[in-house]
Biopython code that builds the backbone (N, CA, C, O; Angstrom):
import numpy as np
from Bio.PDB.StructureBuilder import StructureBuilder

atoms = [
    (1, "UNK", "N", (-123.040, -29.121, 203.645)),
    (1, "UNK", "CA", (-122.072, -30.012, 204.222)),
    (1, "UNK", "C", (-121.372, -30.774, 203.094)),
    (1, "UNK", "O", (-121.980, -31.473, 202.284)),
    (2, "UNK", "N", (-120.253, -30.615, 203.101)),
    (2, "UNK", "CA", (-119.243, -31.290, 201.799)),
    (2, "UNK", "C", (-119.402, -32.850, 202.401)),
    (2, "UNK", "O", (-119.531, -33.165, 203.584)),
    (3, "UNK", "N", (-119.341, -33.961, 200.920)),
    (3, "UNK", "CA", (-119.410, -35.281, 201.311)),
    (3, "UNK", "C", (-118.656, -35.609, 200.656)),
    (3, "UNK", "O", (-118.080, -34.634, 200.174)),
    (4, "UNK", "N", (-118.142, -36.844, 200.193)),
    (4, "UNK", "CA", (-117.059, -37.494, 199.636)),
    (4, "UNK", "C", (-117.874, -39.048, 199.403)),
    (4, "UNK", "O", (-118.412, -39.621, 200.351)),
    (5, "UNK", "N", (-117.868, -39.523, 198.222)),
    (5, "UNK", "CA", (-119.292, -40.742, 198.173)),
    (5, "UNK", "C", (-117.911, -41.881, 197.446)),
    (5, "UNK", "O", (-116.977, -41.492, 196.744)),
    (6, "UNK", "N", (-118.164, -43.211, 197.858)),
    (6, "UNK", "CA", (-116.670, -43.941, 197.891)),
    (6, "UNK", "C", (-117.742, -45.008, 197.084)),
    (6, "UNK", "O", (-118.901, -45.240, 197.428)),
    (7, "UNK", "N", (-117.230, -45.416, 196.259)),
    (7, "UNK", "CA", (-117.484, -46.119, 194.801)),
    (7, "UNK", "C", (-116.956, -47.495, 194.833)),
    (7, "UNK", "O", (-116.405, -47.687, 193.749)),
    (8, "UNK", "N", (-116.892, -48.289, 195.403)),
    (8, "UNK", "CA", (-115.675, -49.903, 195.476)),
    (8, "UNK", "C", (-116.023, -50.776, 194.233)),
    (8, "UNK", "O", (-117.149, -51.272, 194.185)),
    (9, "UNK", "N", (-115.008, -51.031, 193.078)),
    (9, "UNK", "CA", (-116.326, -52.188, 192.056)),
    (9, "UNK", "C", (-114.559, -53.411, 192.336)),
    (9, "UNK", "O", (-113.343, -53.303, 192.495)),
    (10, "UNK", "N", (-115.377, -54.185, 192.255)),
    (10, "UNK", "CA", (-114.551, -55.199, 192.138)),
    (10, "UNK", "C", (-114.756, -55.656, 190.861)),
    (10, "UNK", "O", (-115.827, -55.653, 190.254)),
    (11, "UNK", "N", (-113.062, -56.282, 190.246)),
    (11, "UNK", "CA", (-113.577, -56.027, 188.761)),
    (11, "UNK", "C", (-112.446, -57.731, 188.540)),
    (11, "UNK", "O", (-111.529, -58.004, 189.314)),
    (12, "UNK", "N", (-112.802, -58.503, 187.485)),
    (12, "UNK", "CA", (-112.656, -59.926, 187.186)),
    (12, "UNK", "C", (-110.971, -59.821, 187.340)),
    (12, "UNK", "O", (-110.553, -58.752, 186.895)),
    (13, "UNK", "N", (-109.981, -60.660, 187.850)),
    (13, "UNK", "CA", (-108.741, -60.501, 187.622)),
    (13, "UNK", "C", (-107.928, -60.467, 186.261)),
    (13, "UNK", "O", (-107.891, -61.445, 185.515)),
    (14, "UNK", "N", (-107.357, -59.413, 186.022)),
    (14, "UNK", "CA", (-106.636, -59.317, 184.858)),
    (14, "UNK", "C", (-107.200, -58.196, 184.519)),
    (14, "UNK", "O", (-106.344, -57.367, 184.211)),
    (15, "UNK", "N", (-108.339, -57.779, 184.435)),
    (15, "UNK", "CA", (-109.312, -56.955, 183.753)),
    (15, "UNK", "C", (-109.060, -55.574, 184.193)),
    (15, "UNK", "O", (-109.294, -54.701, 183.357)),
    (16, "UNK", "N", (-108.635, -55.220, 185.327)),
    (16, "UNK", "CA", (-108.494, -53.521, 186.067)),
    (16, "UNK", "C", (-108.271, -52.488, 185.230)),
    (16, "UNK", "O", (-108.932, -51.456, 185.112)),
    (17, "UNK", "N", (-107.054, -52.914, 184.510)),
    (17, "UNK", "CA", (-107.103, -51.691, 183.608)),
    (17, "UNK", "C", (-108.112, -51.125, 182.513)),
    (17, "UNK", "O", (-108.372, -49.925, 182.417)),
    (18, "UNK", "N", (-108.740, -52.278, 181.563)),
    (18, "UNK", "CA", (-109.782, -52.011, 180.912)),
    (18, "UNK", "C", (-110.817, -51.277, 181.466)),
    (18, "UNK", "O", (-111.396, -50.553, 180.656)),
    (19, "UNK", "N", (-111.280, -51.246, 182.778)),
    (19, "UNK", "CA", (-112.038, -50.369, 183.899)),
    (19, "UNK", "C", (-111.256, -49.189, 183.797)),
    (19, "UNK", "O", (-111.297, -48.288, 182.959)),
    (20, "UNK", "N", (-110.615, -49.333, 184.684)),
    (20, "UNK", "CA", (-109.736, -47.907, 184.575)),
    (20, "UNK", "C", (-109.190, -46.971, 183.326)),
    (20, "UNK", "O", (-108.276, -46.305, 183.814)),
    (21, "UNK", "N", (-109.285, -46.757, 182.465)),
    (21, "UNK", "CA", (-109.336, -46.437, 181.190)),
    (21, "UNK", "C", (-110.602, -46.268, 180.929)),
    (21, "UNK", "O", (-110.891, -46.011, 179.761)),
    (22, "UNK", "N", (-111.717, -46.369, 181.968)),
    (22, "UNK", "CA", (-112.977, -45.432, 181.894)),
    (22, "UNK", "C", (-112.877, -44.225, 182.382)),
    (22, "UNK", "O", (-113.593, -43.293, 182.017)),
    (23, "UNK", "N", (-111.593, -44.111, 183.616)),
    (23, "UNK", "CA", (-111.593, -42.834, 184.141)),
    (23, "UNK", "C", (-110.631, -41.955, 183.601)),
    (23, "UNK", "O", (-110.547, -40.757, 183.872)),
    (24, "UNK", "N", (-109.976, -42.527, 182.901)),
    (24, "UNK", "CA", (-108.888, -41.475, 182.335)),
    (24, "UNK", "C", (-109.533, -39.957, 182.028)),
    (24, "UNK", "O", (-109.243, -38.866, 182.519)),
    (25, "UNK", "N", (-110.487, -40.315, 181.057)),
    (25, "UNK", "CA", (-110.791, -38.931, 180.396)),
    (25, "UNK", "C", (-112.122, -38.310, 181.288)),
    (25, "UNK", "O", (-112.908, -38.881, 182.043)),
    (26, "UNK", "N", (-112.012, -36.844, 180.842)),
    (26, "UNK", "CA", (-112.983, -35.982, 181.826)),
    (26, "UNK", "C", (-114.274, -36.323, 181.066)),
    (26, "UNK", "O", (-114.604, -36.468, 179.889)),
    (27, "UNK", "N", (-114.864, -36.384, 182.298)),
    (27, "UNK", "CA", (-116.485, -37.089, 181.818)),
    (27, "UNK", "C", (-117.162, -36.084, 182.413)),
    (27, "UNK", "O", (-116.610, -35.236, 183.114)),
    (28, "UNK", "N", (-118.480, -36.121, 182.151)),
    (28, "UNK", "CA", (-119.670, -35.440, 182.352)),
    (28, "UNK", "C", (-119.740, -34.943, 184.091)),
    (28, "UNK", "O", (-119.738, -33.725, 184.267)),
    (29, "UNK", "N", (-119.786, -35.609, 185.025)),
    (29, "UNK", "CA", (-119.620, -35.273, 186.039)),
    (29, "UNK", "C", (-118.870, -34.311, 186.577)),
    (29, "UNK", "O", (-119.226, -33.683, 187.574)),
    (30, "UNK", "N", (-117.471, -34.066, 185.794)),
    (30, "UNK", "CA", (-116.247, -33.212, 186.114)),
    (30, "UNK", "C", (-116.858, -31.698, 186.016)),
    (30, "UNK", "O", (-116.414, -30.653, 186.492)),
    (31, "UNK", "N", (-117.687, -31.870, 185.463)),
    (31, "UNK", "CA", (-118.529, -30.531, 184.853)),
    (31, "UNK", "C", (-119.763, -30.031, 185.235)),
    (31, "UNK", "O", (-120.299, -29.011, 184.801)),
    (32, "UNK", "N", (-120.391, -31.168, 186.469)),
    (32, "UNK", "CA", (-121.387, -31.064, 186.920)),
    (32, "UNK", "C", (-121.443, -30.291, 188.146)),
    (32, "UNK", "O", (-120.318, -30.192, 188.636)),
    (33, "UNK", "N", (-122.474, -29.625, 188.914)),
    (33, "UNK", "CA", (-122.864, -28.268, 189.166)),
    (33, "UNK", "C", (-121.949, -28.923, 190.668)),
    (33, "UNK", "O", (-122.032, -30.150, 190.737)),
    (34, "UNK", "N", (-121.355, -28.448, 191.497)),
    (34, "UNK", "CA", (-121.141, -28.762, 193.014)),
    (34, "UNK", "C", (-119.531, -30.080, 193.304)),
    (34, "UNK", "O", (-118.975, -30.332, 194.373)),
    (35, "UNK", "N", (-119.319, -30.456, 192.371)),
    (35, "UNK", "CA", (-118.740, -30.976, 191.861)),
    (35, "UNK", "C", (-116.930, -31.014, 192.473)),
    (35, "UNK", "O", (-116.299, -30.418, 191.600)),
    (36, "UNK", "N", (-116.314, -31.302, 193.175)),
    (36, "UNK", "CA", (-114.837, -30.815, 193.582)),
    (36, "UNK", "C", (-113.871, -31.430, 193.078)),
    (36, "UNK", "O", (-112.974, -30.757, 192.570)),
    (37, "UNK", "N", (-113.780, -32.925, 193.077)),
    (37, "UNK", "CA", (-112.667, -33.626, 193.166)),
    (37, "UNK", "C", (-112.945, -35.340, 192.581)),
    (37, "UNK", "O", (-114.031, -35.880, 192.790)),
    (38, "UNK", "N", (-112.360, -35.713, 192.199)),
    (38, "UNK", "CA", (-112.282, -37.521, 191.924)),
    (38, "UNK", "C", (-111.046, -37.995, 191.953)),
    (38, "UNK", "O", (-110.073, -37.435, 191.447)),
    (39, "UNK", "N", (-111.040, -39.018, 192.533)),
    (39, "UNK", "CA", (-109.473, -40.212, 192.702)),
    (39, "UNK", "C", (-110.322, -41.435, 192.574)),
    (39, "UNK", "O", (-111.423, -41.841, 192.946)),
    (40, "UNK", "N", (-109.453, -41.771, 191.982)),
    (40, "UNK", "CA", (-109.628, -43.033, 191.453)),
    (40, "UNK", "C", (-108.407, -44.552, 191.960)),
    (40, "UNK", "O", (-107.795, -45.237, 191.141)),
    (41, "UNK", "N", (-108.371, -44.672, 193.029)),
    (41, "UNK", "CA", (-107.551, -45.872, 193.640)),
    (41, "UNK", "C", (-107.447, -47.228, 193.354)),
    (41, "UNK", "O", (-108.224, -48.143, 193.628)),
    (42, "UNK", "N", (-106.336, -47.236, 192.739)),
    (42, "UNK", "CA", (-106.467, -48.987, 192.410)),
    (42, "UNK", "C", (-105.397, -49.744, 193.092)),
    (42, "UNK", "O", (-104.175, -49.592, 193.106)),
    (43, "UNK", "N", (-106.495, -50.943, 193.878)),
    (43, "UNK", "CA", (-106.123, -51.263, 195.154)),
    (43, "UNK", "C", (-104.694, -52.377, 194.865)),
    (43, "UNK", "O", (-104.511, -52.801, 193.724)),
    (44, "UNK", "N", (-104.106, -52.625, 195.577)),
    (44, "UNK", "CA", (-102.553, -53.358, 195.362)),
    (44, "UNK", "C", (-102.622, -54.666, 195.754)),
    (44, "UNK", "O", (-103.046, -54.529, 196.902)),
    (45, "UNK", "N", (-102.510, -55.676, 195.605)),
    (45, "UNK", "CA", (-102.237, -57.353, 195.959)),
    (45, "UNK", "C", (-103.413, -57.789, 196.129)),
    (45, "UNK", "O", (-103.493, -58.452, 197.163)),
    (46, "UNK", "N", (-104.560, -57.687, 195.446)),
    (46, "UNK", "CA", (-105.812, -58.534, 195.745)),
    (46, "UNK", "C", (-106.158, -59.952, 195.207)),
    (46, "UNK", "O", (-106.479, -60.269, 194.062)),
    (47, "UNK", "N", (-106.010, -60.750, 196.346)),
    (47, "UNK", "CA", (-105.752, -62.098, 195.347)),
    (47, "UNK", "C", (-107.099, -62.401, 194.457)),
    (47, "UNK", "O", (-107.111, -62.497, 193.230)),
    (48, "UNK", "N", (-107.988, -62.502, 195.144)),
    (48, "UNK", "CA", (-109.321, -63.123, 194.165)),
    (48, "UNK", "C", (-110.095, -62.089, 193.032)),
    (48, "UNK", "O", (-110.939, -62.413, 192.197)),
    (49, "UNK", "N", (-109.635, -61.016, 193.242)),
    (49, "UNK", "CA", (-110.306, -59.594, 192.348)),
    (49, "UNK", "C", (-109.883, -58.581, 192.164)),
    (49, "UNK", "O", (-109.402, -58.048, 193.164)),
    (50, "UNK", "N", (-109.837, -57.929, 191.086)),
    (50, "UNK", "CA", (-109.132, -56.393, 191.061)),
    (50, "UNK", "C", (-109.986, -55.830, 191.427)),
    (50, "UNK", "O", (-111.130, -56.278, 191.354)),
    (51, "UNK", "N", (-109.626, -54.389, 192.057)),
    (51, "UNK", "CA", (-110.553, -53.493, 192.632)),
    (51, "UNK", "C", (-110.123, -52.276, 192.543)),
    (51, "UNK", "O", (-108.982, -51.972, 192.893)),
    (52, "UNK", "N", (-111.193, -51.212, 191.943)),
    (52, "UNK", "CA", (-110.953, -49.800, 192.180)),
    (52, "UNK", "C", (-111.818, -48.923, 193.134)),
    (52, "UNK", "O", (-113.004, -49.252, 193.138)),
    (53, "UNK", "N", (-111.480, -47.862, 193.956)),
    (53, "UNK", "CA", (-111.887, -47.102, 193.806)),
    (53, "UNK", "C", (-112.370, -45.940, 193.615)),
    (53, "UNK", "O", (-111.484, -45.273, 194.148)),
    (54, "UNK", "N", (-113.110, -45.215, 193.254)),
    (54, "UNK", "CA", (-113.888, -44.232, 192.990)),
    (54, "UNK", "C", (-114.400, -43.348, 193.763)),
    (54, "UNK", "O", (-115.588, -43.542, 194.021)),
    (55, "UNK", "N", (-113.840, -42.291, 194.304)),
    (55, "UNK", "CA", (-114.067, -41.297, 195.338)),
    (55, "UNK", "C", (-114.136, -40.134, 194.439)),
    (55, "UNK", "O", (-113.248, -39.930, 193.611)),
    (56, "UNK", "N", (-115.369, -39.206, 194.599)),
    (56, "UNK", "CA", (-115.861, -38.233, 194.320)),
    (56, "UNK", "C", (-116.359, -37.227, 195.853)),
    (56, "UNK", "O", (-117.176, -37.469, 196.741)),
    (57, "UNK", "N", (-115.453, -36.085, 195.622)),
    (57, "UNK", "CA", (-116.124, -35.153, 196.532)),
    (57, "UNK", "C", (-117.170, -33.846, 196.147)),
    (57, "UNK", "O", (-116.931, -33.209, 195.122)),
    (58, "UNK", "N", (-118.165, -33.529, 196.882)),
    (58, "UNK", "CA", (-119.032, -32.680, 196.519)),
    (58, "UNK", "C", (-119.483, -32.059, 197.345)),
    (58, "UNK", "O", (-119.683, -32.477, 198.485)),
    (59, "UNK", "N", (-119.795, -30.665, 196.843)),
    (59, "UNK", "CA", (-120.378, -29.332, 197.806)),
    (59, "UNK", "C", (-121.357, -29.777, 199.141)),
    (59, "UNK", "O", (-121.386, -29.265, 200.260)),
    (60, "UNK", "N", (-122.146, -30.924, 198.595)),
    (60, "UNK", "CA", (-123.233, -30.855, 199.209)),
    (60, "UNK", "C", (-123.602, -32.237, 198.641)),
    (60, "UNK", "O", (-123.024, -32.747, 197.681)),
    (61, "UNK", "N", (-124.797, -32.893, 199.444)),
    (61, "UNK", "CA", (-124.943, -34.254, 198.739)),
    (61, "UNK", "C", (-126.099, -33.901, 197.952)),
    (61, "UNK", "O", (-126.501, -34.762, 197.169)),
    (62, "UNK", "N", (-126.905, -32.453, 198.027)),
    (62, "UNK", "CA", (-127.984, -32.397, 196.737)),
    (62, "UNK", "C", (-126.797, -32.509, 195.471)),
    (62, "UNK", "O", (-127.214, -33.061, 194.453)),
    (63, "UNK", "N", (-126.124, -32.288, 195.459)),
    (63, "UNK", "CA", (-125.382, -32.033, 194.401)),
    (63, "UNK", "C", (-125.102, -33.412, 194.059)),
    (63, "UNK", "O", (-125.469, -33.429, 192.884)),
    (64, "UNK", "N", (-124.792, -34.290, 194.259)),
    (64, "UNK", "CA", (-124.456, -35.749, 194.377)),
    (64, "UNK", "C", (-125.575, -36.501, 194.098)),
    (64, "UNK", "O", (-125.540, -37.610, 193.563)),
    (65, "UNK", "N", (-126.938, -35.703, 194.582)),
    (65, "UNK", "CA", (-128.286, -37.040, 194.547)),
    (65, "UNK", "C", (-128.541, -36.177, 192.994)),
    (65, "UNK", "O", (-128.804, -36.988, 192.107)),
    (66, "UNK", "N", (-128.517, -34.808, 192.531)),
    (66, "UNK", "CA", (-128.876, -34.809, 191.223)),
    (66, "UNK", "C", (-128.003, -35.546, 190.020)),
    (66, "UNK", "O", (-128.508, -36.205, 189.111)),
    (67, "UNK", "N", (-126.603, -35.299, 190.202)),
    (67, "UNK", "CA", (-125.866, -35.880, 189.543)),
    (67, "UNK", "C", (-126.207, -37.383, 189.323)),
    (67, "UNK", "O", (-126.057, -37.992, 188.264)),
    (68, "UNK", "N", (-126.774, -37.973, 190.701)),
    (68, "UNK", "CA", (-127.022, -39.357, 190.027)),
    (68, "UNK", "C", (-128.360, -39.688, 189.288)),
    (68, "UNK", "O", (-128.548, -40.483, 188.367)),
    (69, "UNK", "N", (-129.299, -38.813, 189.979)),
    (69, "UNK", "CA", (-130.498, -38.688, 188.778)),
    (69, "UNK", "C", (-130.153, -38.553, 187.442)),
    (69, "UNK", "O", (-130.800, -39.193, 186.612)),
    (70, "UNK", "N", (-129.144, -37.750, 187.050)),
    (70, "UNK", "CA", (-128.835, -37.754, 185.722)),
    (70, "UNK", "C", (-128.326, -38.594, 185.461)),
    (70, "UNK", "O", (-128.913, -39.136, 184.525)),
    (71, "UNK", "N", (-127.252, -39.248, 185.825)),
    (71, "UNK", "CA", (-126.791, -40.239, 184.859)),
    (71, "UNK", "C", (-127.311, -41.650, 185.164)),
    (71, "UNK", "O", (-126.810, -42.626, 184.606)),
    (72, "UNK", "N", (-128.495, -41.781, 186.209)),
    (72, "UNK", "CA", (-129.480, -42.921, 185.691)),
    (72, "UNK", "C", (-130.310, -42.826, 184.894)),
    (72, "UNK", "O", (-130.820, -43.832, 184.402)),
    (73, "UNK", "N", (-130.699, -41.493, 184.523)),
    (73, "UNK", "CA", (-131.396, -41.364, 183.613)),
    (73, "UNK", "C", (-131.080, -41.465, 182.441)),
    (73, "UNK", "O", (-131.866, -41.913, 181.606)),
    (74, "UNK", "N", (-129.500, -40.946, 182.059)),
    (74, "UNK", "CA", (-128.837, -41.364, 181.020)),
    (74, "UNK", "C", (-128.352, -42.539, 180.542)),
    (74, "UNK", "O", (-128.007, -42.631, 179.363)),
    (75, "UNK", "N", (-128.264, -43.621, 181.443)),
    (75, "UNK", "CA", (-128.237, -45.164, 181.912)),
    (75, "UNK", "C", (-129.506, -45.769, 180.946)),
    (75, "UNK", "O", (-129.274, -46.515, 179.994)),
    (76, "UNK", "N", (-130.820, -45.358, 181.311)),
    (76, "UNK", "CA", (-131.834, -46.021, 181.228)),
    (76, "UNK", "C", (-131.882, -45.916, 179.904)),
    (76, "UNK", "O", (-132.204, -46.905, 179.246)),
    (77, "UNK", "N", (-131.531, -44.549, 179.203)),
    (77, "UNK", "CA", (-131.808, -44.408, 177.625)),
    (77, "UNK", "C", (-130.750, -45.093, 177.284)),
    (77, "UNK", "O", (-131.029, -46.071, 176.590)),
    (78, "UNK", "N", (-129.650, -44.950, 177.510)),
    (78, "UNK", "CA", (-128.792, -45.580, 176.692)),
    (78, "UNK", "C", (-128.479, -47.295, 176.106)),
    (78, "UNK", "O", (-127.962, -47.765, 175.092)),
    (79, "UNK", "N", (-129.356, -48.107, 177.858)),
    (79, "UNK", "CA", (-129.320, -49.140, 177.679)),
    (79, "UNK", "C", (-130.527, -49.467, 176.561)),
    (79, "UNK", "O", (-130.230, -50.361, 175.769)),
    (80, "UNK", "N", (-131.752, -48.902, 176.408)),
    (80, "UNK", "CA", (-132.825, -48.744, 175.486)),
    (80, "UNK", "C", (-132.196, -48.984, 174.140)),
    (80, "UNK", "O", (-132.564, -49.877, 173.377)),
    (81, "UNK", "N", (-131.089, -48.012, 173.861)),
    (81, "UNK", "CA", (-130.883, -47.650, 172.105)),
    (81, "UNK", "C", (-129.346, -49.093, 172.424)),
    (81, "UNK", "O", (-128.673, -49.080, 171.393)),
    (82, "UNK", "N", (-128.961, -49.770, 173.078)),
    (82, "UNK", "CA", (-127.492, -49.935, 172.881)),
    (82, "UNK", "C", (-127.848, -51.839, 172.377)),
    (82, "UNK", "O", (-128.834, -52.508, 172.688)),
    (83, "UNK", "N", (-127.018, -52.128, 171.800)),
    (83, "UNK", "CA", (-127.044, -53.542, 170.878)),
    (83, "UNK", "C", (-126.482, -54.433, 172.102)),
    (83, "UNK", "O", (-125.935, -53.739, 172.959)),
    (84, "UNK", "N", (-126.493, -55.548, 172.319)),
    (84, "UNK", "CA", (-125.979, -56.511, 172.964)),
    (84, "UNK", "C", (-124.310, -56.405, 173.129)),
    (84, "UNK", "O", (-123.644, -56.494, 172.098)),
    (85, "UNK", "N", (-123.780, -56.257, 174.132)),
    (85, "UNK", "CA", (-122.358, -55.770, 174.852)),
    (85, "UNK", "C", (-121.844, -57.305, 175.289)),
    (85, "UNK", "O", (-122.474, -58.328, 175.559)),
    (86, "UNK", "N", (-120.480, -57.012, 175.237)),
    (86, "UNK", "CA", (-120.088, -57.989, 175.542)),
    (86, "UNK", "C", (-119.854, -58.464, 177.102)),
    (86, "UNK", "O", (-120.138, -57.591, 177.922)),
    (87, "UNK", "N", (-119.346, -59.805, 177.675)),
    (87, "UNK", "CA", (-119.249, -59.635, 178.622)),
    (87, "UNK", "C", (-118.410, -58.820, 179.850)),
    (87, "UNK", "O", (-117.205, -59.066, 179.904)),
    (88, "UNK", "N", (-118.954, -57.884, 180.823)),
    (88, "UNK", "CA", (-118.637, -57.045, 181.770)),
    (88, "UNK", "C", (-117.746, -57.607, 182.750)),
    (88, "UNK", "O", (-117.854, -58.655, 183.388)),
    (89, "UNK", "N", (-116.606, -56.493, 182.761)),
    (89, "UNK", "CA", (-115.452, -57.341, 183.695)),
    (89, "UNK", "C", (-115.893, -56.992, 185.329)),
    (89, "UNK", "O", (-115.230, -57.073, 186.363)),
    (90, "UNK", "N", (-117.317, -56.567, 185.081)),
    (90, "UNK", "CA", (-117.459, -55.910, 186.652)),
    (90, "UNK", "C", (-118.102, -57.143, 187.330)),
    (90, "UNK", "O", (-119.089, -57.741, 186.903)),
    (91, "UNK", "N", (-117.330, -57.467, 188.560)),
    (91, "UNK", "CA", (-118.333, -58.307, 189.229)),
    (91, "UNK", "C", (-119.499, -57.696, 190.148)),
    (91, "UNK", "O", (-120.464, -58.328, 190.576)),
    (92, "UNK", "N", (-119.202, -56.277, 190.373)),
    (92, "UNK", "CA", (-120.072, -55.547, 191.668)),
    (92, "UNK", "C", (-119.821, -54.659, 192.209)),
    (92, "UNK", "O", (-118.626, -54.466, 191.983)),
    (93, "UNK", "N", (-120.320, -53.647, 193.063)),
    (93, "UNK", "CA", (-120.048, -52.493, 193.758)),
    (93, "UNK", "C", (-120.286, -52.450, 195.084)),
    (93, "UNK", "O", (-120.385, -53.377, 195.888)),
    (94, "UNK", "N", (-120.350, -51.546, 195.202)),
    (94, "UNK", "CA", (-120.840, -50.856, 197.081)),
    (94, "UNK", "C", (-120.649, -49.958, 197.077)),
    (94, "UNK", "O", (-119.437, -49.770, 196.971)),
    (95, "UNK", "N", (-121.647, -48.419, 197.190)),
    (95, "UNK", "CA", (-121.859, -46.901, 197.035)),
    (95, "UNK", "C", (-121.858, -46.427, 198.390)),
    (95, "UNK", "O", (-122.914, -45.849, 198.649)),
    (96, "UNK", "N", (-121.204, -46.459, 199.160)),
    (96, "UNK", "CA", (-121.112, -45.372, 200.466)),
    (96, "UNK", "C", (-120.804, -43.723, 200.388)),
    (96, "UNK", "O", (-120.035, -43.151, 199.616)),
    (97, "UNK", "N", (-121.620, -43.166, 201.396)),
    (97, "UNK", "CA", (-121.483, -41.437, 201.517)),
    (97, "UNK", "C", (-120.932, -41.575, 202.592)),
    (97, "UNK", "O", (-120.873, -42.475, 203.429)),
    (98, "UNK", "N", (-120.429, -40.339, 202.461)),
    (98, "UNK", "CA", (-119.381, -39.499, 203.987)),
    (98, "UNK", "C", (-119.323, -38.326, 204.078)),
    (98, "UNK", "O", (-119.340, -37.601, 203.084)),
    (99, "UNK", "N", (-119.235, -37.838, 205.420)),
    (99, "UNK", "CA", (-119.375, -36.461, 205.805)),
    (99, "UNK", "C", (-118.180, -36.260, 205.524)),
    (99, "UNK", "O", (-117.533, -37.306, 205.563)),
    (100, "UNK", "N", (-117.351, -34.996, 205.144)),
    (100, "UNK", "CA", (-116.212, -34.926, 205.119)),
    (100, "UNK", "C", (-116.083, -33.655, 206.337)),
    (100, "UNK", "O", (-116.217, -32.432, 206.292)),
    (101, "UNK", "N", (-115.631, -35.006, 207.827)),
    (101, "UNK", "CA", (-115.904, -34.397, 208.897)),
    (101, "UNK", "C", (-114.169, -33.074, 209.469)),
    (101, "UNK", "O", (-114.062, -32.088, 210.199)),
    (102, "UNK", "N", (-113.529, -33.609, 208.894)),
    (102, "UNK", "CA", (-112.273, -33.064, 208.928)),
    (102, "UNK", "C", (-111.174, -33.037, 207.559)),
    (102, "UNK", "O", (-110.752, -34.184, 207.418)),
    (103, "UNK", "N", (-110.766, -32.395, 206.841)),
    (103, "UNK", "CA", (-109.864, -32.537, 205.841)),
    (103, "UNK", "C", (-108.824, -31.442, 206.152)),
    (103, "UNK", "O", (-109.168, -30.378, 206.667)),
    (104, "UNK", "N", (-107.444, -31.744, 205.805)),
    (104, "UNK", "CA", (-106.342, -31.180, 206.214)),
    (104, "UNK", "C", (-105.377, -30.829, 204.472)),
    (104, "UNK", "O", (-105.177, -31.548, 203.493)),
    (105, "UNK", "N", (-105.045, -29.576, 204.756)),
    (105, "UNK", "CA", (-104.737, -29.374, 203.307)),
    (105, "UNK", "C", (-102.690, -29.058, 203.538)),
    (105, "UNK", "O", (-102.347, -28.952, 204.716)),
    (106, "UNK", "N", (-101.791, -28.962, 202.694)),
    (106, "UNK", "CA", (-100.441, -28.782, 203.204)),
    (106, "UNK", "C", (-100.204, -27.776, 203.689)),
    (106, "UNK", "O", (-100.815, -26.805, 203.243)),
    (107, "UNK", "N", (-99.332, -27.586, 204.681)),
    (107, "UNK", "CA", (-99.107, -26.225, 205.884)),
    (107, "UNK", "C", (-98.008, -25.627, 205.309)),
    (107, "UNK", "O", (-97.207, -26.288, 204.649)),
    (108, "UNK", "N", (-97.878, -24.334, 205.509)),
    (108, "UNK", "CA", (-96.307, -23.838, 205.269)),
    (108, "UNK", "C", (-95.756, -24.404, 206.201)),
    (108, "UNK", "O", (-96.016, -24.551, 207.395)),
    (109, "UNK", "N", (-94.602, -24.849, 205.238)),
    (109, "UNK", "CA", (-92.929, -25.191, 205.776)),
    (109, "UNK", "C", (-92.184, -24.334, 206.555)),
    (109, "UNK", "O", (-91.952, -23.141, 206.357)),
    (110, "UNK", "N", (-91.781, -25.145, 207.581)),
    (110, "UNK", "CA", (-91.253, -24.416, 208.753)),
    (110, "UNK", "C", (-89.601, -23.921, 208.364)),
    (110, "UNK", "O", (-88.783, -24.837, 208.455)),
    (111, "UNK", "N", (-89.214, -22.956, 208.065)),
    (111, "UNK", "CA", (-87.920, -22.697, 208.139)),
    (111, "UNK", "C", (-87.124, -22.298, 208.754)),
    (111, "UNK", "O", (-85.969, -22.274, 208.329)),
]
sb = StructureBuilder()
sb.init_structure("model")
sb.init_model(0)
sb.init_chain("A")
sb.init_seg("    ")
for serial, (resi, resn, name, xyz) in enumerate(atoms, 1):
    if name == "N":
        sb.init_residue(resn, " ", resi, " ")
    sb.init_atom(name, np.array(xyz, "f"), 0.0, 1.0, " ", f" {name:<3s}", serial, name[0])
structure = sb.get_structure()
């Protein structure tokens, strides 16, 4: 069953783009096994917070629960070896899954 897993971070005002300029380039995931699609939405007139989000679609949600095994696992080492960072423009998230119960792709044009 294809899912689509929706990513929301709310990020300090002013700050969005510095976030976003995480997704520019193809990362590890793009390459990972089951893998379809990412958009990345950055939301318009938010007074108290910038916000993106992060929609990833995938074959299947095993494909989605390994992918995140890996990169918590890659998380955990990295925070191990990494020196004191400065402060994070992220205030927070919210990780929701979805069935992707219907999707509609463009029709031929009627002539």
């Amino acid at each position: 069953m294809k899912i689509t897993v929706e990513n929301v971070i709310q990020i300090k005002k002013g700050r969005v783009d510095e976030v976003l300029a995480r997704f520019r380039e193809v990362k590890a995931v793009h390459t990972f096994e089951g893998f379809i699609l990412m958009e990345v939405l950055k939301k318009l007139d938010s007074p108290e917070y910038d916000e993106l989000k992060i929609c990833t679609t995938w074959e299947d949600r095993s494909f989605f629960e390994q992918w995140l095994a890996h990169r918590n696992f890659e998380k955990a080492h990295a925070q191990k070896n990494s020196e004191k960072k400065e402060e994070s423009p992220i205030l927070g998230n919210e990780l929701s899954i979805f069935e992707v119960a219907i999707q509609h792709h463009p029709a031929e044009k009627v002539k």
